[in-house]
C-alpha positions in Angstrom: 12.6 18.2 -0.6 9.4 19.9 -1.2 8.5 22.4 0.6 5.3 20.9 1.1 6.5 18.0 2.3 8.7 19.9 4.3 5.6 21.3 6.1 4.0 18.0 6.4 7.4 16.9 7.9 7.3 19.5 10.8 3.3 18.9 11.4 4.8 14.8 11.6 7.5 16.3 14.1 5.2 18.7 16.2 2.1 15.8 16.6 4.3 13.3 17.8 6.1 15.3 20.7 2.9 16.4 21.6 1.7 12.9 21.7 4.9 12.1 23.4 4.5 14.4 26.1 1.4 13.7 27.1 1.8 9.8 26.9 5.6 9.5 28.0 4.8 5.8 28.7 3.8 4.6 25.9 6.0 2.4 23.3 8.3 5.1 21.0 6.8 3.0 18.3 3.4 4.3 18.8 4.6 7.9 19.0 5.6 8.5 15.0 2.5 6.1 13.9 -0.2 8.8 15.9 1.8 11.4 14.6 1.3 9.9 11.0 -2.4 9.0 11.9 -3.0 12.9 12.6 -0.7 14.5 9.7 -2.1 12.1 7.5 -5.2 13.6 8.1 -4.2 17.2 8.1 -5.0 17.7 11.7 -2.8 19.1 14.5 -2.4 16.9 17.7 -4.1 17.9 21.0 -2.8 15.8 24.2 -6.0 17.3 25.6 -8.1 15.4 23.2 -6.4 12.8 22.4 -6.2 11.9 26.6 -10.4 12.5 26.3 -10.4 9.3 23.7 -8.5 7.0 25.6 -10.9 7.8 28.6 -13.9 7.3 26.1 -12.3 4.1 24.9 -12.0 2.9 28.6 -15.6 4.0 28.9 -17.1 1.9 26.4 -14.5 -1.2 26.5 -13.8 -3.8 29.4 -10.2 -3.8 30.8 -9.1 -7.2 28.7 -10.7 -5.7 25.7 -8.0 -5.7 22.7 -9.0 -2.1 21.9 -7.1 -1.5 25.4 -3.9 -3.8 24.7 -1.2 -2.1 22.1 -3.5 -0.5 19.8 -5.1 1.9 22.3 -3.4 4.9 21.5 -3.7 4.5 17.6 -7.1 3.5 17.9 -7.5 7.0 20.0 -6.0 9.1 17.0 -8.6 7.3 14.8 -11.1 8.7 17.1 -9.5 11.9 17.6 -9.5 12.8 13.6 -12.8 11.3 12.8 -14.6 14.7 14.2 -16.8 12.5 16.3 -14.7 10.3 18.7 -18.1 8.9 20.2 -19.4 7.8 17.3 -16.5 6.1 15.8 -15.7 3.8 19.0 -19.8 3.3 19.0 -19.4 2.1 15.2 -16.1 0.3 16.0 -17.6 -1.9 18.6 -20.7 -2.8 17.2 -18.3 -4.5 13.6 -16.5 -5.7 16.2 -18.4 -7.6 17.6 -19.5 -8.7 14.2 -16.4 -10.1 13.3 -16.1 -11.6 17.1 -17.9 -13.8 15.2 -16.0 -14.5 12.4 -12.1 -14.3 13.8 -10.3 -15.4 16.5 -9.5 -12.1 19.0 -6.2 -10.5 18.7 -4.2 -7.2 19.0 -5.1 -7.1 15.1 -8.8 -7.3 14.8 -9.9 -3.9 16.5 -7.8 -2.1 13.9 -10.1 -4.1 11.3 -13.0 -3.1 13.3 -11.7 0.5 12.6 -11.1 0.0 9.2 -14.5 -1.0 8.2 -16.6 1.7 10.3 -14.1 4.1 8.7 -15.2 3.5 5.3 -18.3 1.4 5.0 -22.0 3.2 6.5 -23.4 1.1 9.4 -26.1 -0.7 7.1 -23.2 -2.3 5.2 -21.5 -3.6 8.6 -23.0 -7.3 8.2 -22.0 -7.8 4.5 -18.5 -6.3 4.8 -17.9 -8.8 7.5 -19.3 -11.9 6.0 -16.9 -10.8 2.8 -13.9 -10.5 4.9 -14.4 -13.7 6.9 -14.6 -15.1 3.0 -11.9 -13.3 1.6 -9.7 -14.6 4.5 -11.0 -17.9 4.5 -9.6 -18.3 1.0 -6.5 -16.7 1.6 -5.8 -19.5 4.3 -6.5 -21.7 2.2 -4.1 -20.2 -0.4 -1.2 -19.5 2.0 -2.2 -21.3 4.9 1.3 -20.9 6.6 1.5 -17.5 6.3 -1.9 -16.0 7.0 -2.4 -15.0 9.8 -4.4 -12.3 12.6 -3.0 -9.4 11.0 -4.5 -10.4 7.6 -7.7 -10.1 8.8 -7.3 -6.3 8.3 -5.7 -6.5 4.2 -8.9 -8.9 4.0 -11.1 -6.3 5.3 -9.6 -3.6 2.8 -10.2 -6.0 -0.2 -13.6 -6.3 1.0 -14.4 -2.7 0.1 -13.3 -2.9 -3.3 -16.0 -2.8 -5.6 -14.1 -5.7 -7.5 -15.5 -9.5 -7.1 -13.5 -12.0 -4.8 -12.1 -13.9 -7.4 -10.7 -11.2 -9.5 -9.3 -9.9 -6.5 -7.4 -12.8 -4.6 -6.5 -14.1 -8.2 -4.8 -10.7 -8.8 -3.0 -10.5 -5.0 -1.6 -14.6 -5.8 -0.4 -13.3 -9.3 1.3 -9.8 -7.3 2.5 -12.8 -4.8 4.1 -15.2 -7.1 5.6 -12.5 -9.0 7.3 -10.8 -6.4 8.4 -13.9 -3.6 11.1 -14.6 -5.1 12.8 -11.2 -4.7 12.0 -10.9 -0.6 12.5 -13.2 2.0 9.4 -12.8 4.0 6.4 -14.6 2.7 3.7 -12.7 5.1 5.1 -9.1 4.0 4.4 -10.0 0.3 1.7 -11.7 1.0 0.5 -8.4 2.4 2.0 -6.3 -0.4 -0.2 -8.5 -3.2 -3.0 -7.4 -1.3 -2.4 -3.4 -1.3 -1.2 -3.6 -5.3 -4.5 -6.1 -5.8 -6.4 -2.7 -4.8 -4.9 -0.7 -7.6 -5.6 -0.9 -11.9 -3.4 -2.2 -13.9 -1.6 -5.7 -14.9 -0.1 -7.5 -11.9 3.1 -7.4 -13.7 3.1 -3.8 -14.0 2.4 -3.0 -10.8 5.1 -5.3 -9.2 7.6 -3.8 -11.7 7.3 -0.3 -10.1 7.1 -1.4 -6.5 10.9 -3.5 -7.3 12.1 -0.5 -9.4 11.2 1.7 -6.6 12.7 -0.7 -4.2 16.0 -1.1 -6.0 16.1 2.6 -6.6 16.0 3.0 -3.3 18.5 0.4 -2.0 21.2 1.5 -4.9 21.1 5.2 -2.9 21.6 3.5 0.4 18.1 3.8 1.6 17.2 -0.2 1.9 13.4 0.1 2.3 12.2 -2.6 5.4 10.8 -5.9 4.1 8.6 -7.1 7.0 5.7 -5.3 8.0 6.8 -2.0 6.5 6.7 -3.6 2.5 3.1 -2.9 2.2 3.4 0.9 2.3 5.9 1.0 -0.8 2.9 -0.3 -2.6 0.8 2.6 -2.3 3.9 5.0 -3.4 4.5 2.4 -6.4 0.6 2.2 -7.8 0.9 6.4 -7.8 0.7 7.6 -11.4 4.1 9.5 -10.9 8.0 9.9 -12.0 9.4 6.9 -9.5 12.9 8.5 -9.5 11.3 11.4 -8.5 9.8 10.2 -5.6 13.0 8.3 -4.5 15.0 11.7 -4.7 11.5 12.7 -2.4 11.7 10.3 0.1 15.7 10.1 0.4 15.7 13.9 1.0 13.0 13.7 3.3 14.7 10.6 5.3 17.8 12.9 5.4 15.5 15.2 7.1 13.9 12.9 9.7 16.9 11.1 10.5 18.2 14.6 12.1 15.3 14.3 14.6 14.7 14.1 18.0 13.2 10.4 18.6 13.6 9.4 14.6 17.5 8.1 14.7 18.3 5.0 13.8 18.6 4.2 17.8 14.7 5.1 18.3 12.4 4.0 16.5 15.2 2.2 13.5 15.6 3.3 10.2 13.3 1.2 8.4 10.6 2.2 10.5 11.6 5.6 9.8 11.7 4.9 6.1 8.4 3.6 6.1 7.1 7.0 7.5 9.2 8.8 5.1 7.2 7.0 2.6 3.6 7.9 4.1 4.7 11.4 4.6 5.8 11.8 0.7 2.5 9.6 0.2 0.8 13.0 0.3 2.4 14.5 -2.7 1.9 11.7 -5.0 -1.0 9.8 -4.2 -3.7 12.1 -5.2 -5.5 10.6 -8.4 -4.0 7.6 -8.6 -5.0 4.3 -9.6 -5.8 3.2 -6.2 -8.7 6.2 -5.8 -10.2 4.7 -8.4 -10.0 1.0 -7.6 -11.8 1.5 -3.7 -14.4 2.9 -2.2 -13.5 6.7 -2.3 -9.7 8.9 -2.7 -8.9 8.4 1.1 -8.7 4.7 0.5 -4.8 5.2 -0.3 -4.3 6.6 2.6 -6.1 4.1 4.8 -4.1 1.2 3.3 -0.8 3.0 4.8 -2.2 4.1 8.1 -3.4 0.3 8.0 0.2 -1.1 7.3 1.8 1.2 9.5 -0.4 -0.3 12.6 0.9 -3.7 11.8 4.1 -2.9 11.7 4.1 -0.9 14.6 2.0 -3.3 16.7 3.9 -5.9 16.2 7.6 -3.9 16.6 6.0 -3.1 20.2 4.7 -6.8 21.0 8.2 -8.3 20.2 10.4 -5.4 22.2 7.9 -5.8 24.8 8.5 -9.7 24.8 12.3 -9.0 24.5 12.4 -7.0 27.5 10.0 -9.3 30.1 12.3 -12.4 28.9 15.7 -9.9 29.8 
């Protein structure tokens, strides 16, 4: 392992029992996606400030608002790494409301809301919506079984490419058909074809890579989840680098994580873990990559995980929450 990865490894440790600690009841699957959410960013947790956003978030939100059900405490280390935690929530809520008008409510849409006032500037709020509410519509009407509330924020993420809808969704169906028939779970590819339709290259290319790296993976004993988690492999796999390097990266880092307080495979699982694993080693290879210069600006890469890692970890804490009221 790296030893900047290493570092990035111990920063991912150190934010999360802080988080931890400060929030003891919260879900331990909320705990290594705010620790990601801060690393990510190159910022060092502070229960202090992190306990100052959720107050700012009960503040400005009503007490059935989504941005108070499970995605309060990510949508808090959004605010707490943004620099201006007053601002962001402001921004948040005013495309929320926005697409209030466009979607359904769920546990789902205030992480679009963040997505958008994270990367477009307030002027653009209206057309980003009314571009995700069309993107969507046509993805329903594509895969009308498998879209979903979650998809709302992969729609939102294709909205800020500067490529036009059709070359876009015809791009993600080509990623889709090409890669269905290797994973069981339509939705996850679904939302993989979205995250590759971000990147250059031919469709068949970039599915190549992401099954290569995949398989690499597996043949070492590292079986890389295929639910919720599948969407971050694509950012590792549209990175310009050695893939067999960044297996021997993110097995030797796993190794590593696995050894930690709150990361076994009895906390949080192992595919979970994996998938963070994957974000952390995210930082050494997706630099220049193809998906900087598909989207808006470089950070976009790292958005798209952060994105796919609140999915997955929203709904890991829905269904063990569900499993435990009906035990």
């Amino acid at each position: 392992m790296k030893e900047s990865t290493e570092n990035r490894c111990r920063q991912f440790i150190k934010n999360k029992e802080v988080i931890r600690k400060e929030f003891s009841w919260e879900s331990t699957y909320m705990y290594p996606l705010c620790a990601a959410i801060f690393t990510m960013n190159g910022k060092e947790a502070d229960g202090g400030q992190l306990k100052a956003c959720t107050e700012l978030l009960r503040q400005h939100t009503g007490m059935f608002s989504n941005f108070r059900s499970t995605a309060r405490l990510p949508i808090a280390s959004l605010m707490a790494v943004s620099g201006n935690p007053e601002s962001t929530i402001s921004n948040a809520l005013k495309v929320y409301g926005m697409l209030k008008e466009e979607f359904f409510g769920s546990a789902y849409l205030p992480l679009t809301a963040m997505v958008i006032a994270q990367m477009a500037e307030p002027f653009d709020y209206e057309r980003i919506v009314k571009r995700t509410r069309a993107l969507y519509k046509e993805m329903k009407s594509e895969h009308p079984l498998l879209t979903s509330s979650e998809d709302s924020s992969f729609a939102a993420l294709l909205s800020l490419s500067e490529r036009d809808d059709n070359t876009l969704l015809s791009e993600a169906q080509r990623c889709y058909e090409l890669l269905k028939p290797q994973f069981f779970s339509g939705n996850a590819v679904q939302s993989l074809s979205h995250v590759l339709a971000l990147g250059d290259g031919r469709a068949e290319e970039k599915c190549s890579r992401t099954l290569l790296l995949y398989d690499r993976l597996k043949e070492r004993g590292y079986k890389y989840g295929t639910d919720y988690e599948l969407p971050t492999l694509g950012v590792l796999a549209l990175s310009e680098s050695d893939l067999m390097e960044i297996v021997t990266e993110m097995t030797d880092t796993d190794d590593f994580l696995a050894k930690q307080k709150g990361l076994g495979n009895w906390s949080i699982g192992r595919k979970q873990r994996l998938m963070y694993t994957g974000m952390l080693v995210q930082g050494e290879y997706v630099k220049t990559g193809s998906l900087e210069t598909a989207a808006i600006n470089g950070t976009i890469s790292m958005i798209v995980a952060q994105q796919a890692a609140m999915c997955a970890a929203v709904a890991a804490s829905t269904a063990a929450a569900a499993s435990n009221s009906s035990s």
